[in-house]
C-alpha positions in Angstrom: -16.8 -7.3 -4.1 -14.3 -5.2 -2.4 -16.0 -4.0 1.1 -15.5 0.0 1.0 -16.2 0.3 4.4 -13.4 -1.7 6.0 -9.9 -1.3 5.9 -8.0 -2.3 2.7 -3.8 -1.9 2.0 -4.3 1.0 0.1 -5.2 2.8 2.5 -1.7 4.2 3.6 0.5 6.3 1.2 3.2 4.9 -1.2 6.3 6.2 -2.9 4.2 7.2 -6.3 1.6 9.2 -3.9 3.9 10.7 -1.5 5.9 12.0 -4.8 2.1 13.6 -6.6 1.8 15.3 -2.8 5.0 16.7 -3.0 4.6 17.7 -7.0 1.4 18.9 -5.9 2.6 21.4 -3.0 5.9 22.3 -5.6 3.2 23.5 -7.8 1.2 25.5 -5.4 4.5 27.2 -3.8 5.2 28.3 -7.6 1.9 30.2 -7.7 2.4 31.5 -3.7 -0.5 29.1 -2.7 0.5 27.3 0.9 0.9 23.7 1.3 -1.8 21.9 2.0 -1.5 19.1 5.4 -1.6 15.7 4.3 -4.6 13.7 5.7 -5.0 10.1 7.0 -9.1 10.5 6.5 -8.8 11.9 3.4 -5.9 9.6 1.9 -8.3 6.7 2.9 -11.5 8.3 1.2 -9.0 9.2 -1.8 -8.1 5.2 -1.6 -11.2 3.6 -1.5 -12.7 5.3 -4.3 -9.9 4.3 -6.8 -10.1 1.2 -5.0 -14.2 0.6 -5.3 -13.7 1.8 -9.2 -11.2 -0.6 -10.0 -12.2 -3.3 -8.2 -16.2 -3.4 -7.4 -17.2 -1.4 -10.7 -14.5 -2.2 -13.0 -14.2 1.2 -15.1 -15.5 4.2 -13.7 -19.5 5.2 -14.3 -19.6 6.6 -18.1 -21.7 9.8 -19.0 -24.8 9.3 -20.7 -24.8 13.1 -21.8 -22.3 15.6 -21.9 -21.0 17.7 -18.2 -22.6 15.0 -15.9 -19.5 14.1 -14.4 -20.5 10.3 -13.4 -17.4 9.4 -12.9 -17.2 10.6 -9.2 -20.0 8.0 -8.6 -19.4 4.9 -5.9 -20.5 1.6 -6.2 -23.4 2.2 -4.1 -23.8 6.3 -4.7 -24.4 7.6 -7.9 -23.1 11.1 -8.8 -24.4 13.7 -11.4 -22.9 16.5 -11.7 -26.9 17.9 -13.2 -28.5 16.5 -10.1 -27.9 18.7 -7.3 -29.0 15.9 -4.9 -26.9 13.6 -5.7 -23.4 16.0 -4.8 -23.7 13.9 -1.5 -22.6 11.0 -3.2 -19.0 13.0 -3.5 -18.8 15.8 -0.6 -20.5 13.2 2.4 -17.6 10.3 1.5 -15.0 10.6 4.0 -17.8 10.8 7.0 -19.6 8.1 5.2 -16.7 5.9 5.3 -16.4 6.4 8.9 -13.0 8.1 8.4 -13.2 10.5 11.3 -14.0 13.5 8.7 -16.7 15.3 9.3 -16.2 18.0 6.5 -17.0 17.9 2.9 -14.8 16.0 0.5 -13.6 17.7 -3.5 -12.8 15.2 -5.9 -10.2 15.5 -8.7 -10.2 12.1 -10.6 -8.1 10.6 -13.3 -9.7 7.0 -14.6 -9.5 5.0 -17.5 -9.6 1.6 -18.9 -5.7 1.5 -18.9 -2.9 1.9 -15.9 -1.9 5.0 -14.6 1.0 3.4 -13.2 4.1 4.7 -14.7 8.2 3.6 -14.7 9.0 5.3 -11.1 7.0 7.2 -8.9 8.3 10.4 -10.2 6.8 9.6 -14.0 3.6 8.4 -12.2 3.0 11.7 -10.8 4.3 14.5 -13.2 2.2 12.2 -15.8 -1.0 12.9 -13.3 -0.5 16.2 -12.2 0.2 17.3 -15.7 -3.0 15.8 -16.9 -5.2 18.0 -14.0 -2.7 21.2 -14.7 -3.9 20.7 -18.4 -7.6 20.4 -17.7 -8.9 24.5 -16.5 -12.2 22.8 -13.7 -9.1 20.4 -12.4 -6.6 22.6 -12.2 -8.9 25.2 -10.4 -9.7 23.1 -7.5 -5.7 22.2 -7.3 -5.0 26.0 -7.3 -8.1 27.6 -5.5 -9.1 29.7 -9.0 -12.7 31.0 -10.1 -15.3 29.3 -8.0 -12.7 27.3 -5.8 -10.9 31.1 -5.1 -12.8 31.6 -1.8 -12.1 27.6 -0.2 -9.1 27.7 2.0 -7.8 23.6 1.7 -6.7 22.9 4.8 -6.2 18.4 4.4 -5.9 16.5 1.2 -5.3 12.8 0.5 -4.2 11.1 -2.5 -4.7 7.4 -4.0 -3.0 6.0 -7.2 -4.3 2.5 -7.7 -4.3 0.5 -11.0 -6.6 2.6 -13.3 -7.2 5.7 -11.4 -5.8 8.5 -9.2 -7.5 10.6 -6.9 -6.6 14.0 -5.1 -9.2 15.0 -2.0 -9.7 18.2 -0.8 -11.3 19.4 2.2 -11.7 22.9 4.2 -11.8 22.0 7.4 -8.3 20.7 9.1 -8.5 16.5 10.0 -8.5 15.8 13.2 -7.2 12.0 12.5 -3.6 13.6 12.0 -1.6 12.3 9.1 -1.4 9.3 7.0 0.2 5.9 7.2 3.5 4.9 5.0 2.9 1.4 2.9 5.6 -0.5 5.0 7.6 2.8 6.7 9.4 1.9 9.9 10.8 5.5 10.9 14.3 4.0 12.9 14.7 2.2 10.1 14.8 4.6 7.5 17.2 6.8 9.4 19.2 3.8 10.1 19.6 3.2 6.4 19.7 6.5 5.8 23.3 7.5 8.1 23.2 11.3 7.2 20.0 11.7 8.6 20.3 9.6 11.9 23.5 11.5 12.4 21.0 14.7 12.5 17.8 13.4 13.0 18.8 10.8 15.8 15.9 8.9 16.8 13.1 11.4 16.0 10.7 9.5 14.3 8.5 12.2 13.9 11.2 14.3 12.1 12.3 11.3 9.7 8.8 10.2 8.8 8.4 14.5 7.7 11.3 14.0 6.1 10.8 11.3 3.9 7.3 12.5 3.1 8.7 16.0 2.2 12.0 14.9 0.5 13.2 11.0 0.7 10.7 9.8 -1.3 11.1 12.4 -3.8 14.8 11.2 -3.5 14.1 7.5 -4.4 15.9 6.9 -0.5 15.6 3.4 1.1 13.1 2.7 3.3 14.8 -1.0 3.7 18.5 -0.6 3.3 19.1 -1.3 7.2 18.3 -4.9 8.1 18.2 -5.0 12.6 18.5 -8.9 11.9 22.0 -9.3 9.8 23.0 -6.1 12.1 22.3 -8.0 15.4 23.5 -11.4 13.7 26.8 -9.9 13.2 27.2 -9.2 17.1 27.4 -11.5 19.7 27.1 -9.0 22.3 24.5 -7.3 20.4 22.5 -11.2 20.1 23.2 -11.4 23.9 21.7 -7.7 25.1 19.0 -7.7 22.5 17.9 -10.9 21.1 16.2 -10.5 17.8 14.2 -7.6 18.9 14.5 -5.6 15.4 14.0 -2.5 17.2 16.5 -1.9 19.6 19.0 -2.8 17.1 17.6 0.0 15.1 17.9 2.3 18.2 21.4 0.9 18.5 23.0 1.5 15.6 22.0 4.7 15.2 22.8 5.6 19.2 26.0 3.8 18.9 26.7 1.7 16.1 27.3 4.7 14.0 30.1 6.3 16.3 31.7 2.7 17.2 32.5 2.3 13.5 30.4 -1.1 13.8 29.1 -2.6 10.4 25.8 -3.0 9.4 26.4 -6.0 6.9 28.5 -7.6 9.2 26.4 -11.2 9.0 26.9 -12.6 5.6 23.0 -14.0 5.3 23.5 -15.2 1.5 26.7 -17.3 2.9 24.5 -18.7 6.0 21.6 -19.3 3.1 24.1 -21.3 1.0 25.6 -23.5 3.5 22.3 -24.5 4.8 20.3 -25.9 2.0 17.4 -26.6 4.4 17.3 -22.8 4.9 17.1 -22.2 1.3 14.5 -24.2 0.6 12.4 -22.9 3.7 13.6 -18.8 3.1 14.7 -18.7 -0.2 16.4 -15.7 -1.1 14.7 -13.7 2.0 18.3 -12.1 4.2 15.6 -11.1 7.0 14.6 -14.4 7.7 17.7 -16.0 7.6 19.3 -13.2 9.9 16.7 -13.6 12.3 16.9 -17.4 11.9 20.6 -17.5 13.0 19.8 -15.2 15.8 17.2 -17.1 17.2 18.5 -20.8 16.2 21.3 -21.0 14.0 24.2 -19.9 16.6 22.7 -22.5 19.3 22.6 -25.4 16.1 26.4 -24.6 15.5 24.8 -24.2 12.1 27.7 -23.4 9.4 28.3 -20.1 7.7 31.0 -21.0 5.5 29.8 -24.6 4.0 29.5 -22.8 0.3 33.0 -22.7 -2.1 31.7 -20.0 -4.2 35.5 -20.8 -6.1 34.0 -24.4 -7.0 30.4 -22.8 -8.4 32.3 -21.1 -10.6 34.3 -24.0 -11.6 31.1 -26.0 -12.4 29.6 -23.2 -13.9 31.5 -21.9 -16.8 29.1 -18.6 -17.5 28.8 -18.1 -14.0 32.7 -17.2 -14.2 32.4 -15.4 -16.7 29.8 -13.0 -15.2 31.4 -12.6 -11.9 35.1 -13.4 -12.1 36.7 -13.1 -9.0 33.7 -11.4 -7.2 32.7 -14.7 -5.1 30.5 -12.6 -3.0 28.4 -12.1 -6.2 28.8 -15.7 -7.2 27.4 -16.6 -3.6 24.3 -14.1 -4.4 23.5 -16.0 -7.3 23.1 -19.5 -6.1 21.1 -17.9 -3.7 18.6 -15.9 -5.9 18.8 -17.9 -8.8 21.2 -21.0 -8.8 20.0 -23.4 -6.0 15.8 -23.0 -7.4 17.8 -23.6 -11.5 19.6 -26.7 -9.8 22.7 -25.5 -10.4 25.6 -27.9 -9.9 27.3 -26.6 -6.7 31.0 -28.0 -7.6 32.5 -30.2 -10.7 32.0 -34.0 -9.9 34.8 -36.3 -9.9 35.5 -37.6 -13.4 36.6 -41.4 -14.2 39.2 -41.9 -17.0 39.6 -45.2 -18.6 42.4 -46.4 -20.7 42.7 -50.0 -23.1 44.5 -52.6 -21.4 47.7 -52.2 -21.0 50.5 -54.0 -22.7 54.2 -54.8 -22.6 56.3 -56.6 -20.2 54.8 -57.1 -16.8 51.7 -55.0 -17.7 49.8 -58.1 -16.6 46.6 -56.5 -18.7 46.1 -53.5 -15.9 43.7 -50.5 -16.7 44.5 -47.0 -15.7 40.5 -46.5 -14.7 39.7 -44.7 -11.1 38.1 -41.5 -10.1 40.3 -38.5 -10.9 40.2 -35.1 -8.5 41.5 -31.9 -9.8 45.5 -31.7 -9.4 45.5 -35.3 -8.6 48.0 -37.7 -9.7 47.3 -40.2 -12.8 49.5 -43.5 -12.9 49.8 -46.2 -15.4 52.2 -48.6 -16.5 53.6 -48.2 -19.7 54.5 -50.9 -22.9 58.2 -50.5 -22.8 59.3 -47.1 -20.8 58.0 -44.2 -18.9 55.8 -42.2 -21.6 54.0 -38.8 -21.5 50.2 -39.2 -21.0 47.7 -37.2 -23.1 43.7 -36.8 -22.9 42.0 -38.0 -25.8 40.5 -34.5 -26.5 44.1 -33.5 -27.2 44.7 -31.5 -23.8 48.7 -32.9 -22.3 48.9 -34.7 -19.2 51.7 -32.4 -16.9 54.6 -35.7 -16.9 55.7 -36.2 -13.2 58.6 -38.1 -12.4 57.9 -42.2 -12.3 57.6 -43.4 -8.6 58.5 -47.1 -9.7 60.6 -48.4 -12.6 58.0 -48.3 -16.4 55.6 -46.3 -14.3 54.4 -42.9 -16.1 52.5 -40.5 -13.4 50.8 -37.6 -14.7 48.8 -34.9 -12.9 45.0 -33.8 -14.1 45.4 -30.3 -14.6 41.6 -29.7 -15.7 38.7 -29.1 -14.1 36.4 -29.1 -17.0 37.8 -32.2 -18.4 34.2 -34.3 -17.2 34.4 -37.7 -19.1 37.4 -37.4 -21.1 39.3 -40.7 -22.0 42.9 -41.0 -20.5 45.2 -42.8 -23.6 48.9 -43.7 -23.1 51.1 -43.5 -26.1 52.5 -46.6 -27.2 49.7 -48.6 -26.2 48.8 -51.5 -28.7 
């Protein structure tokens, strides 16, 4: 069981509800209505309900005759819409949860047995909001018709979570402000985000408004700014600041912006490639790595150049043929995908083998020793210098004989792994 009473990670706001708040408010300012303040108690009442439904009581409550509404029932409150004294069960919630609300709570409630959870954000919440427009008891409370006509809303909160969604209402403003953003770092959003910080600056108050009201809505980054490969691409940066993921944030948009500096400037999937130790420890995660070269790396002289991203290629024929000459993507892939598949890295060296050879003074000598792209192939031929050829049919390139009846050829191939080198004329 799921314990209602503490704090659970639903209780901030994601992308899909920040979008239904916005939808929500769109649709009110189309009928003159005035938004509505978001509200940290009421977002965590909202949350813990879909929560306890999903979770502790698996569906929501069913009816057991028609109008009794059950569905707004908790895991330990039932609700009947026919019993008067069970309405506690719905309006008391946010002060029974101890969220800081003292005022009445108004349900609207979308459950089922399958997942609300659409595509994007966007279909998640114009499939909801549609759904309460469509029914005339939901769309009343949304829109303060018939008997909802003389409430005044002054906080909501909203939950989407697995098979249920949830808008609260409530009269009375929150004192408990506003809600918290799943994962929202403010300076990093406007850091990411280099419009805004060249208007917003540092004003996280503004930028966390702004993502709330129109960056979500958007589909902007939250993440696109990493402080570690920013500071990891700096020495003077490393040197004033560390690793300290905040006043690189400040930084870049106080300065970094202006002075033209990059915020990629660390390659982190080169530094994860040349360090196989780090791959195996941080797979494919940039931050880590970043922060690891900060912090470690740089002292360790560790490399950040070991990988050939040319020779992955080479040894991986459809891995050419997906990224051509982009090596940076090539480099990208081992890191995400190639290094856990066991990717080979570069083409081995390849031994070819020839019959003995014949002829005068051939004293029964092999041509058989490791061969390396481009490098030179010598054996001594029956009666005069001869061209070479691979087995598989693909010409030696001739080179001119060092020593009297000695043919040299190069090995142009690099996919030429266990071919058999003949000389012509041999017997």
């Amino acid at each position: 069981m799921v314990n209602i009473y503490a704090p659970n990670a639903q209780d901030g706001l994601s992308s899909a509800e920040i979008v239904l708040y916005d939808q929500l408010m769109d649709y009110r300012t189309q009928l003159g209505l005035p938004a509505i303040p978001l509200s940290k108690a009421l977002t965590t009442t909202a949350a813990r309900h879909v929560v306890d439904i999903a979770d502790n009581l698996g569906t929501a409550v069913p009816d057991q005759s028609p109008g009794e509404s059950r569905a707004h029932s908790w895991s330990d409150a039932a609700y009947n819409a026919k019993d008067a004294a069970s309405y506690g069960a719905m309006w008391s919630a946010p002060a029974r949860l101890g969220t800081g609300y003292a005022g009445y709570g108004f349900e609207n409630l979308i459950t089922g047995t399958g997942s609300v959870v659409r595509g994007t954000p966007e279909q998640t919440a114009s499939v909801l909001l549609t759904a309460w427009k469509m029914s005339p008891s939901h769309n009343a409370v949304m829109t303060n018709q018939g008997d909802w006509k003389p409430y005044s809303w002054n906080a909501v909160g909203v939950a989407v979570y697995k098979n249920s969604a949830a808008i609260w209402f409530g009269r009375e403003a929150d004192p408990t402000g506003g809600p918290a953003i799943d994962g929202f770092d403010p300076l990093r959003y406007l850091a990411g985000n280099a419009d805004l910080a060249r208007v917003i600056g540092t004003d996280t108050a503004a930028a966390r408004s702004h993502y709330i009201q129109s960056g979500a809505r958007e589909g902007r980054s939250t993440t696109a700014f990493n402080p570690y490969q920013y500071l990891a691409g700096y020495g003077d940066l490393m040197a004033a600041f560390g690793s300290d993921a905040q006043a690189a944030e400040i930084h870049y948009i106080q300065s970094g912006l202006r002075e033209g500096r990059s915020a990629t400037a660390f390659n982190a999937d080169a530094y994860l490639a040349s360090n196989p130790d780090l791959l195996a420890a941080f797979g494919s995660d940039r931050n880590a790595a970043s922060r690891h070269y900060i912090e470690s790396g740089r002292t360790e002289q560790r490399r950040l150049d070991g990988f050939d991203a040319a020779a992955y290629e080479r040894a991986n024929p459809d891995i050419a043929a997906a990224f051509g000459a982009d090596l940076t993507a090539a480099t990208r892939h081992y890191v995400e995908y190639g290094y856990r598949e066991h990717r080979r890295t570069a083409v081995p060296p390849v031994t070819a083998q020839a019959a003995p050879l014949a002829g005068p003074g051939a004293d029964g000598l092999q041509s058989s020793a490791p061969l390396e792209e481009g490098g030179p192939v010598i054996g001594r031929p029956a009666e005069a210098p001869v061209d070479l050829t691979w087995t598989a049919g693909v010409p030696a390139v001739p080179l001119a004989a060092p020593l009297a009846g000695i043919g040299m050829g190069a090995f142009p191939r690099s996919d030429a792994q266990g071919l058999t080198l003949a000389f012509a004329g041999l017997v």
